[in-house]
Structure formats: structure tokens, C-alpha cells
N, CA and C atoms as an extended XYZ file, in Angstrom:
432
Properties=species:S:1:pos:R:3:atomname:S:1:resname:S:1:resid:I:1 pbc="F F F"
N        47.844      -12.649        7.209 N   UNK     1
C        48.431      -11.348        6.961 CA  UNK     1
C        47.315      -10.308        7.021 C   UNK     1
N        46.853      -10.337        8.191 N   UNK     2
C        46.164       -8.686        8.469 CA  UNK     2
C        46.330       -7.675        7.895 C   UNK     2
N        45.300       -6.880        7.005 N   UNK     3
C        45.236       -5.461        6.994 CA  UNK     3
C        46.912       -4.695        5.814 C   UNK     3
N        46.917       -6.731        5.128 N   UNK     4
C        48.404       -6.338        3.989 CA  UNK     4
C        47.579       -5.333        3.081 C   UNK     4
N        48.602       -4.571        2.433 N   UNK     5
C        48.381       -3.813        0.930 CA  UNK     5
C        48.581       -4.127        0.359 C   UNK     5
N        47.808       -4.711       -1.005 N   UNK     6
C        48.066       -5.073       -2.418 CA  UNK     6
C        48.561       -4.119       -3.082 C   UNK     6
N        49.876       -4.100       -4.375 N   UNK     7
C        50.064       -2.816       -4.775 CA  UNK     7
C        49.253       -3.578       -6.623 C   UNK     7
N        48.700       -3.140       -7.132 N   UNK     8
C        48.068       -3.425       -8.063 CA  UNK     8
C        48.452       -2.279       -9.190 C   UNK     8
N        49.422       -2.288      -10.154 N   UNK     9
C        49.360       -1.456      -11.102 CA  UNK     9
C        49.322        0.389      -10.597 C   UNK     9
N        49.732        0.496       -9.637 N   UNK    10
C        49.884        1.866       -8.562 CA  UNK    10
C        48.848        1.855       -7.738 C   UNK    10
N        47.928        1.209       -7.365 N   UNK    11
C        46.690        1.312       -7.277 CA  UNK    11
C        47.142        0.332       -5.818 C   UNK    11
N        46.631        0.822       -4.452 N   UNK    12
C        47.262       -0.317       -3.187 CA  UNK    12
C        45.418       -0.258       -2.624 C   UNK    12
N        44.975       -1.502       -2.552 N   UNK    13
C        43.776       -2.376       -1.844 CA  UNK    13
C        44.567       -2.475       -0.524 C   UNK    13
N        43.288       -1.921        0.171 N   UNK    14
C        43.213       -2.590        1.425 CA  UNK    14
C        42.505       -3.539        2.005 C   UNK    14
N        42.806       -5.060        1.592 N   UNK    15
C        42.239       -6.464        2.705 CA  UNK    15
C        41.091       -6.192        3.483 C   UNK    15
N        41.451       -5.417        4.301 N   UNK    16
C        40.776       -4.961        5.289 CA  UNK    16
C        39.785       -4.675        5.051 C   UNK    16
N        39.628       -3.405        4.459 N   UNK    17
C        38.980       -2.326        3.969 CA  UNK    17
C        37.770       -3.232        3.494 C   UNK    17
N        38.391       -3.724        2.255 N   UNK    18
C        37.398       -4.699        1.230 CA  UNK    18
C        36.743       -5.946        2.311 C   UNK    18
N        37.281       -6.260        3.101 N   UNK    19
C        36.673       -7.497        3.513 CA  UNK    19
C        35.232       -7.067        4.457 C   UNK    19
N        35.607       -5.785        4.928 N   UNK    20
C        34.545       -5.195        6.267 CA  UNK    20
C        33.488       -4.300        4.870 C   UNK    20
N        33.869       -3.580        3.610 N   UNK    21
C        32.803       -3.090        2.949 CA  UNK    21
C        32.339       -4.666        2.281 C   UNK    21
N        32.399       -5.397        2.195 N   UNK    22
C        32.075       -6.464        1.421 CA  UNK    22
C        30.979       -7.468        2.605 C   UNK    22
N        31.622       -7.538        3.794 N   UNK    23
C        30.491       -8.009        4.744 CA  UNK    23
C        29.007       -6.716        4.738 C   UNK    23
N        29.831       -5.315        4.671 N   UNK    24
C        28.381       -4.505        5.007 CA  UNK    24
C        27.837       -4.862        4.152 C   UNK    24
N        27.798       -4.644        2.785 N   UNK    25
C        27.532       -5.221        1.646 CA  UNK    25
C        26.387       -6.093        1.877 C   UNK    25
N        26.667       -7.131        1.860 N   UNK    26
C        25.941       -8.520        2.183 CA  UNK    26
C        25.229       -7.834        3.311 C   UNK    26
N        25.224       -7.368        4.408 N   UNK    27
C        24.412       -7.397        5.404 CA  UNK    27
C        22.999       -6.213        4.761 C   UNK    27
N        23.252       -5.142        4.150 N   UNK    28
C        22.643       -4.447        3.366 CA  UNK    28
C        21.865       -4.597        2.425 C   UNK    28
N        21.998       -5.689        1.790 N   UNK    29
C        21.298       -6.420        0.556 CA  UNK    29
C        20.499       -7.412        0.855 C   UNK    29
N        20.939       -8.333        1.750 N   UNK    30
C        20.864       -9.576        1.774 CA  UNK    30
C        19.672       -9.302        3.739 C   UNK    30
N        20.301       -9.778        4.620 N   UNK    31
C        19.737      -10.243        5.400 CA  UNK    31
C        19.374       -8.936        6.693 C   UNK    31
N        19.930       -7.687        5.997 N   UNK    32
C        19.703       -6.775        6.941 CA  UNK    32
C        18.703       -5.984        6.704 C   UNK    32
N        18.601       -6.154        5.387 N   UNK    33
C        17.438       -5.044        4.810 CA  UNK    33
C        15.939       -4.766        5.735 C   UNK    33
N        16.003       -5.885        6.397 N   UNK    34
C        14.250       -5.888        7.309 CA  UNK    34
C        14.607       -4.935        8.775 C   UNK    34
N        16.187       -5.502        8.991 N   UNK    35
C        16.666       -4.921       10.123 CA  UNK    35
C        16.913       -3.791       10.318 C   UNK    35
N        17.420       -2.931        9.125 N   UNK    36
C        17.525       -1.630        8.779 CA  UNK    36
C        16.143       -1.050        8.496 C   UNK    36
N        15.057       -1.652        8.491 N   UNK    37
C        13.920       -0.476        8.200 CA  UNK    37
C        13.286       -0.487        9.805 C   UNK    37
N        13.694       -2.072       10.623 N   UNK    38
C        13.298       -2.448       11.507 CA  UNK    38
C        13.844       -0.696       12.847 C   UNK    38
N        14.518       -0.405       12.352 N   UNK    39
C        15.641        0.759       13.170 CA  UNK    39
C        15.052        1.639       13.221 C   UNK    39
N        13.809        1.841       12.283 N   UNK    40
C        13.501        3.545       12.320 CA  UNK    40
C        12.328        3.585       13.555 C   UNK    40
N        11.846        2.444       14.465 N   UNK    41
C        11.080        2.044       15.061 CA  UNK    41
C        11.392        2.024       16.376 C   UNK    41
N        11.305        2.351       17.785 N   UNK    42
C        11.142        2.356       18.781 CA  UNK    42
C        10.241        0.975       18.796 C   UNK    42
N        11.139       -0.099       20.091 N   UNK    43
C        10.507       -1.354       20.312 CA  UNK    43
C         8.957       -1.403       20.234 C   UNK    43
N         8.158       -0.453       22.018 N   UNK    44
C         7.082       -0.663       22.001 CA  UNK    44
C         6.094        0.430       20.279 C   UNK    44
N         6.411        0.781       19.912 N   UNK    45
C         5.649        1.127       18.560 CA  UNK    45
C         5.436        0.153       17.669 C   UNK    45
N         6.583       -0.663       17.076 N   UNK    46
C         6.805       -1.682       16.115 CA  UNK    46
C         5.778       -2.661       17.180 C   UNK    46
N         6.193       -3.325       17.948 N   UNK    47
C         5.216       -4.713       18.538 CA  UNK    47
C         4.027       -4.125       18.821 C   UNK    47
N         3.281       -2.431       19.232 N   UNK    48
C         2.285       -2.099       19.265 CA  UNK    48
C         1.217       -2.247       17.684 C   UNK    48
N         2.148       -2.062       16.490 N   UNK    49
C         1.673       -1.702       15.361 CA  UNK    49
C         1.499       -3.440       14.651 C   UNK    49
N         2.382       -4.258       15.209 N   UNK    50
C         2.148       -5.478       14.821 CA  UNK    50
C         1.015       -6.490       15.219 C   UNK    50
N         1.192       -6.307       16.152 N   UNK    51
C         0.178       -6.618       17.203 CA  UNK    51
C        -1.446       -6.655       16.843 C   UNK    51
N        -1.501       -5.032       16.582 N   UNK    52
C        -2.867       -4.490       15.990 CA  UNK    52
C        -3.119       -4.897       14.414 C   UNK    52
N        -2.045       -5.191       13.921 N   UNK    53
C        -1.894       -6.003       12.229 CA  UNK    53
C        -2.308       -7.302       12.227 C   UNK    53
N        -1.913       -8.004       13.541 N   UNK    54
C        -2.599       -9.372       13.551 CA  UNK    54
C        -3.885       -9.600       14.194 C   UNK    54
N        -4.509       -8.465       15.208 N   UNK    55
C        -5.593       -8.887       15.302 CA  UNK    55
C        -6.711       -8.441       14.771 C   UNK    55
N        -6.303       -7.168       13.493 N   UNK    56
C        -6.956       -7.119       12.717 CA  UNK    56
C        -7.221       -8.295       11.477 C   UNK    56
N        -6.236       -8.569       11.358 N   UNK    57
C        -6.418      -10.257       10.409 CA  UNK    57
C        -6.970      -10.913       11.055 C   UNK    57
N        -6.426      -11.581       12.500 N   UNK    58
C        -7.206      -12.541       13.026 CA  UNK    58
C        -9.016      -11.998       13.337 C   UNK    58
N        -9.291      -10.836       12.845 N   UNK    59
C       -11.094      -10.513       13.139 CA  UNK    59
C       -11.696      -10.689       12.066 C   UNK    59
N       -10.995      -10.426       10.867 N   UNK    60
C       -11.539      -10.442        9.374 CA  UNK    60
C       -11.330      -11.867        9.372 C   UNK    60
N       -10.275      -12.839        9.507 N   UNK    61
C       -10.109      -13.980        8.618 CA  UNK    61
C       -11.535      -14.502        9.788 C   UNK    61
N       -11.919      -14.663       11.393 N   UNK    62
C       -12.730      -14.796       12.039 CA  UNK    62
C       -13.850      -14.666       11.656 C   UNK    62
N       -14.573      -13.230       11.202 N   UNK    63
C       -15.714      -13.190       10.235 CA  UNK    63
C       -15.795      -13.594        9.149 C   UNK    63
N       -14.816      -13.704        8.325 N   UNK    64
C       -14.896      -14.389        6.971 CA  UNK    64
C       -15.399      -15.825        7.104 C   UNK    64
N       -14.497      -16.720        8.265 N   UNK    65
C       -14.732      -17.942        8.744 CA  UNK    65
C       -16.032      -18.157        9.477 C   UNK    65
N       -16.249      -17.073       10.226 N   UNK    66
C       -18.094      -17.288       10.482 CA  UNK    66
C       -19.057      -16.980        9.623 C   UNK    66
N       -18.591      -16.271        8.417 N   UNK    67
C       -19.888      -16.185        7.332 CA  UNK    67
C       -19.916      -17.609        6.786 C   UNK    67
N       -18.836      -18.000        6.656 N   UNK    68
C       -18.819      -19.484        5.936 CA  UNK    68
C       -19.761      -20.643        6.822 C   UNK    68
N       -19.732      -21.006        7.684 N   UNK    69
C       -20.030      -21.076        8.730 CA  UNK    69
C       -21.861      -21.247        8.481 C   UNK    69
N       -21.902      -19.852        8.618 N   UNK    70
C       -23.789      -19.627        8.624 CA  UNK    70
C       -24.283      -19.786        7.059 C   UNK    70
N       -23.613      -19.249        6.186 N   UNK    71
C       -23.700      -20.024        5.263 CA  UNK    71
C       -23.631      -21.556        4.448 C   UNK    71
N       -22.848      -22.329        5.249 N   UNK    72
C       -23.162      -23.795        5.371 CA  UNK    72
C       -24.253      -24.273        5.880 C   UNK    72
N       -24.484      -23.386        6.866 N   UNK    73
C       -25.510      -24.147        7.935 CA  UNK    73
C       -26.934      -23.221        7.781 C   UNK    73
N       -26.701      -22.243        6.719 N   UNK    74
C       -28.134      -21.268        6.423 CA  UNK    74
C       -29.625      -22.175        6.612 C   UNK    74
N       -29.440      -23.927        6.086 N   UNK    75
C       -30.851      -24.336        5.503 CA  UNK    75
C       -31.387      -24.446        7.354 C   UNK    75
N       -30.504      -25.386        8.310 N   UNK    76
C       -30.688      -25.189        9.759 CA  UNK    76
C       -31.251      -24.146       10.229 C   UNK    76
N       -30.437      -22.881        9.957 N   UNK    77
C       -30.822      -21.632       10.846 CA  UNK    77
C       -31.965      -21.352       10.613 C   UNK    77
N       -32.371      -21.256        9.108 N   UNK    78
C       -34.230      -21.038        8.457 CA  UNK    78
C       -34.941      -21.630        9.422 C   UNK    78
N       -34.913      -23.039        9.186 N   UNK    79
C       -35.733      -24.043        9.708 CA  UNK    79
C       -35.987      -23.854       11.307 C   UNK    79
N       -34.958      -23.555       11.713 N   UNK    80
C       -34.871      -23.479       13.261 CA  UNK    80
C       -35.050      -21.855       14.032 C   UNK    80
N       -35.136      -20.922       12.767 N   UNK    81
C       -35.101      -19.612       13.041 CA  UNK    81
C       -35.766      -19.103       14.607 C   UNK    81
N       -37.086      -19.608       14.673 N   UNK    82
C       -38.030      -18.914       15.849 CA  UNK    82
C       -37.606      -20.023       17.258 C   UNK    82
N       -37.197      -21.218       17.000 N   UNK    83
C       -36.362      -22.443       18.339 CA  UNK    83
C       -35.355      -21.800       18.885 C   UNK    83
N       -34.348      -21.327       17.885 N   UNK    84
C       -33.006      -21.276       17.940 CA  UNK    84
C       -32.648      -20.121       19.573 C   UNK    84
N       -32.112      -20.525       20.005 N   UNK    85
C       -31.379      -19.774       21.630 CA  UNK    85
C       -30.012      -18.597       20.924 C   UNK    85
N       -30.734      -17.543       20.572 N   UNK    86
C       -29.404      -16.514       20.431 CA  UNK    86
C       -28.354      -16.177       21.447 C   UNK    86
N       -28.941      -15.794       22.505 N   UNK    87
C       -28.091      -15.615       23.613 CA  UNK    87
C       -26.661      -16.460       23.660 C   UNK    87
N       -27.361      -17.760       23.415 N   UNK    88
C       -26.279      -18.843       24.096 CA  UNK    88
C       -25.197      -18.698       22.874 C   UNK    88
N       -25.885      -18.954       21.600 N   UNK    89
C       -25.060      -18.865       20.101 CA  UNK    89
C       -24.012      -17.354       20.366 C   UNK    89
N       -24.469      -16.352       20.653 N   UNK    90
C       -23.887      -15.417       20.938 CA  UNK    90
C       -22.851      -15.172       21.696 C   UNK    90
N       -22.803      -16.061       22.794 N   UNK    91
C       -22.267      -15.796       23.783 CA  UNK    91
C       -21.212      -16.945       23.345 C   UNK    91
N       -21.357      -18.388       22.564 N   UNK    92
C       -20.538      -18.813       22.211 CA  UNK    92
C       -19.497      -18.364       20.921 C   UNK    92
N       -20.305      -17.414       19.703 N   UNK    93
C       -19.410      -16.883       19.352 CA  UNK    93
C       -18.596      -15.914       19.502 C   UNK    93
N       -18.786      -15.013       20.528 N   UNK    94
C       -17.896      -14.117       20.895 CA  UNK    94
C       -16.878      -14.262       21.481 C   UNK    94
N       -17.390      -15.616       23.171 N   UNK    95
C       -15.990      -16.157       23.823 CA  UNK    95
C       -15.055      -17.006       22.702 C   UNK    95
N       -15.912      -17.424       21.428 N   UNK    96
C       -14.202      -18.108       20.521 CA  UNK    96
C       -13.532      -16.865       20.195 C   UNK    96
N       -14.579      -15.820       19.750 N   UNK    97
C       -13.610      -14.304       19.152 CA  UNK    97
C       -12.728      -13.997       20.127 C   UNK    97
N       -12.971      -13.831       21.474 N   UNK    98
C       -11.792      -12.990       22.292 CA  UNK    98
C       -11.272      -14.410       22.632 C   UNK    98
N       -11.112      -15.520       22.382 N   UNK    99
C       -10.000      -16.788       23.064 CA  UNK    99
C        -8.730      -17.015       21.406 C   UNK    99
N        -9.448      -16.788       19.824 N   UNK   100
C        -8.616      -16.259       19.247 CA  UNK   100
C        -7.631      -15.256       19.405 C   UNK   100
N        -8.675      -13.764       19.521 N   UNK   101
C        -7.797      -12.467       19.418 CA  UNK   101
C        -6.776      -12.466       20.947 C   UNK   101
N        -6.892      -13.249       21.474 N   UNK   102
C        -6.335      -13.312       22.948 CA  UNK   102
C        -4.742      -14.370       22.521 C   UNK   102
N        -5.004      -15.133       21.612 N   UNK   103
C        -3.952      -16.063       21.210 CA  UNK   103
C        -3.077      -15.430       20.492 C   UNK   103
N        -4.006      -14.932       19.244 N   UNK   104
C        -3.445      -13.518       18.343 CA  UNK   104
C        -2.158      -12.947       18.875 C   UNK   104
N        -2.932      -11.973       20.002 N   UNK   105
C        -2.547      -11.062       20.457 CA  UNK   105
C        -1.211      -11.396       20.796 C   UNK   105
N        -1.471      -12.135       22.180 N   UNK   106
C        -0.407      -12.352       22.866 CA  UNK   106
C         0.975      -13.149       22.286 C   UNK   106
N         0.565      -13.986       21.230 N   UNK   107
C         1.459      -14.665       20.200 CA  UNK   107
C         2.090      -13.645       19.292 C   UNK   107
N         1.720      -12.874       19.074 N   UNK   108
C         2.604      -11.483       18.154 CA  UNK   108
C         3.564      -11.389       19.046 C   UNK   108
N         2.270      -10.737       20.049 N   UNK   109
C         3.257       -9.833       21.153 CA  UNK   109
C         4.715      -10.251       21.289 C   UNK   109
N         5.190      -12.181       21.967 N   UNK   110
C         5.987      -12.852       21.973 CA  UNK   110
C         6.707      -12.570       20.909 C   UNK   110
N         6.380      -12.987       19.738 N   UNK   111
C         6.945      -12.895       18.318 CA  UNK   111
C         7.830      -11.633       17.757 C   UNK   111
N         6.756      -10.737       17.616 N   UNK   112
C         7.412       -9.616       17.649 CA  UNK   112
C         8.391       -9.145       18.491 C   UNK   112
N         8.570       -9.156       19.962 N   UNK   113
C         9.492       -8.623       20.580 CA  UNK   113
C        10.809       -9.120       20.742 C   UNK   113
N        10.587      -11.054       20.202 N   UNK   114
C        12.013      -11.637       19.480 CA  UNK   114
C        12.765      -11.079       18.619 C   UNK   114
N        11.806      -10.937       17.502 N   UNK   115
C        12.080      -10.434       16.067 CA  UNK   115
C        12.860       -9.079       16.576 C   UNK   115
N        11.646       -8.265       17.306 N   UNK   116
C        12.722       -7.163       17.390 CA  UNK   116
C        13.988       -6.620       18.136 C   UNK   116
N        14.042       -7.703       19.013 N   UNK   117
C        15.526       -7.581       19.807 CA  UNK   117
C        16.694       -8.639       19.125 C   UNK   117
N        16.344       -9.502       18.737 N   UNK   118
C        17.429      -10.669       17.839 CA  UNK   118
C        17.642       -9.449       15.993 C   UNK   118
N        16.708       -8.257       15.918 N   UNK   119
C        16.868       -7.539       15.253 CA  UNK   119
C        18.114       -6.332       15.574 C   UNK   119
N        17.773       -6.093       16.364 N   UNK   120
C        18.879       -5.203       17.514 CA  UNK   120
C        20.161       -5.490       17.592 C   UNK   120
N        20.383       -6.772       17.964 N   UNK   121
C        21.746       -7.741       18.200 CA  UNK   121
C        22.746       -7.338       16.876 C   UNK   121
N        21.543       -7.790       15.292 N   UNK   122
C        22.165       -7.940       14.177 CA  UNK   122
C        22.325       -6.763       14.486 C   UNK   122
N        21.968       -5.226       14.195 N   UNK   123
C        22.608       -3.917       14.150 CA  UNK   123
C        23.383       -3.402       14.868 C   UNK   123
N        23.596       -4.414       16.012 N   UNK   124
C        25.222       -4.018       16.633 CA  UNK   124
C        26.320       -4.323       16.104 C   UNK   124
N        26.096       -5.603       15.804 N   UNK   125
C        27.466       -6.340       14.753 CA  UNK   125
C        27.184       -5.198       13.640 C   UNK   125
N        26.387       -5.181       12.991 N   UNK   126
C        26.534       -4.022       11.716 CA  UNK   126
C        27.260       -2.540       12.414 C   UNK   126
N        27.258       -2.134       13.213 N   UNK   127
C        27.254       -0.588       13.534 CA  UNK   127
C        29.057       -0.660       13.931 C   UNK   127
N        29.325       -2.383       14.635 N   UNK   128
C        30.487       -2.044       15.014 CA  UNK   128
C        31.579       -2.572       13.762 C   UNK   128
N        30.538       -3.077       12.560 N   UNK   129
C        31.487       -3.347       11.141 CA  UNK   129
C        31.385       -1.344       10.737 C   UNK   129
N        30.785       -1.047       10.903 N   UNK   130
C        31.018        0.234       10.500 CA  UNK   130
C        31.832        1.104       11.309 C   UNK   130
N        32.155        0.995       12.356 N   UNK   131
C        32.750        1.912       13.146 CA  UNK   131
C        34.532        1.033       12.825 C   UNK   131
N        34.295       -0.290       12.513 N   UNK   132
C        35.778       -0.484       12.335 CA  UNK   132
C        36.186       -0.140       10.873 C   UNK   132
N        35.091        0.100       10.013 N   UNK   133
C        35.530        0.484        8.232 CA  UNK   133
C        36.071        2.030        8.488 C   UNK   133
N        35.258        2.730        9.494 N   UNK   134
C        35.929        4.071        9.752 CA  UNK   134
C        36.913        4.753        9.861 C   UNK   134
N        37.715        3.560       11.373 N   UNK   135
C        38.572        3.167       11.867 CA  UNK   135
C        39.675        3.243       10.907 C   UNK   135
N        39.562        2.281        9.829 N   UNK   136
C        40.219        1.899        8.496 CA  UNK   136
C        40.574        3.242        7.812 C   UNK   136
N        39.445        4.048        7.756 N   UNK   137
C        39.257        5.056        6.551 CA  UNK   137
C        39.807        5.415        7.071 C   UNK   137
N        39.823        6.468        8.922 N   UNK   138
C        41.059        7.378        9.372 CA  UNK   138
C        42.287        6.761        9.255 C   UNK   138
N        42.472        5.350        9.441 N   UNK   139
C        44.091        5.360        9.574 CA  UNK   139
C        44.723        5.584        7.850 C   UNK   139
N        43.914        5.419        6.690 N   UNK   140
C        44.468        5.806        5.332 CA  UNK   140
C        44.484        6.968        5.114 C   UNK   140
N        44.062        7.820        6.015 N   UNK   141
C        43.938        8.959        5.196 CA  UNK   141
C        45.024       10.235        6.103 C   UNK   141
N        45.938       10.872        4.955 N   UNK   142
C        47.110       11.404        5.772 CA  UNK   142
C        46.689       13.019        6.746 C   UNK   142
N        47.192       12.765        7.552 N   UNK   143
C        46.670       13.762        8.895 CA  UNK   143
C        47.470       15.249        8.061 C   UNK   143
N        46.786       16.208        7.926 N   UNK   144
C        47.297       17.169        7.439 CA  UNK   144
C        47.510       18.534        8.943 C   UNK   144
């Protein structure tokens, strides 16, 4: 029984009504909330701004992980200080830095632009629960 009226004590519910504010509801609270802030964002901005969020982590957690690193291995480096080949050490830690930030990168990139189109999808189903609660509201309300 589609879109019946309850008459409740003078008081008439609409099925309808309640069932489509009760899904927005839930979509509002619950699983849309990321999707709705996700909206105020133009695609390439959001995956540009994410992007740069992870390979700023991936450079810090990188240096953090190479201080550890030279600090394990400090008593070596002393000992070996005036032997030691910088160039080569150099050149090996930088190609791991850009073969990370390159994984980083491009792994957001992917990530993010899921997130934000399977984000999209959900705010169509939301936009067209709202355009049918509307729908609802004009047909209750008497045309003067």
C-alpha cells in the first residue's frame, strides 16, 4: 500500500513521506556525512589536496625512518666516516625517496579518485531521495 495515510488521532502520516525523510536521515548521520563534506570539493582539488597529504606523510614518516636508520647504524658511520662513498649512499637514498613518493603518489591518486566518484554515485541516490521528498511535499500541500 503505497504512499497510504495513517489517520492518527486527526493527525494523517504520510508512509511515504516518513520512509524517504527517514532514509535521508540515515544517509546524513550515518554513511553520508564524509560524502556531504566530500561535495563542497571539485574532483581535481580534493585528489590534488590528498595527494599532497600523502606525500607529505610519506616524506616525514621517510625521514623519520632514515633518522632511525643512521641512528642504528651511527657506531659504523663514525668508524667508517673518511672510507664511506657519499655519492653512492646518496644517490641510493634519494632513488628509495622518489620510488616511495612515486608509489605514494600515484596510489592516492587511484584511491582518491574512487573514493571520490563512488562518492558522487552516493549523492545522486541522496539528491534524487530529495527531489522525491519534494515531490511528496508539493503533492500535500493545497494549491491556492
Amino acid at each position: 500500500m503505497r504512499g497510504a495515510l495513517i489517520v492518527l488521532g486527526g493527525n494523517m502520516l504520510n508512509n511515504r513521506k516518513i520512509r524517504l525523510m527517514t532514509k535521508l536521515a540515515v544517509f546524513e548521520n550515518k554513511t553520508g556525512k564524509e560524502d556531504i563534506s566530500l561535495s563542497k570539493y571539485y574532483k581535481t582539488d580534493y585528489v590534488r589536496y590528498q595527494v599532497l597529504k600523502s606525500i607529505i606523510s610519506a616524506t616525514v614518516g621517510y625521514l623519520l625512518i632514515l633518522a632511525l636508520v643512521i641512528l642504528y647504524r651511527l657506531e659504523f658511520l663514525i668508524k667508517n666516516a673518511v672510507s664511506l662513498d657519499y655519492k653512492t649512499i646518496g644517490a641510493y637514498v634519494l632513488g628509495i625517496y622518489i620510488l616511495i613518493i612515486t608509489v605514494y603518489g600515484l596510489g592516492s591518486l587511484a584511491w582518491f579518485s574512487f573514493k571520490y566518484d563512488a562518492s558522487r554515485k552516493k549523492l545522486i541516490r541522496y539528491f534524487k531521495l530529495l527531489k522525491r521528498l519534494k515531490k511528496v511535499y508539493s503533492e500535500e500541500m493545497p494549491e491556492s
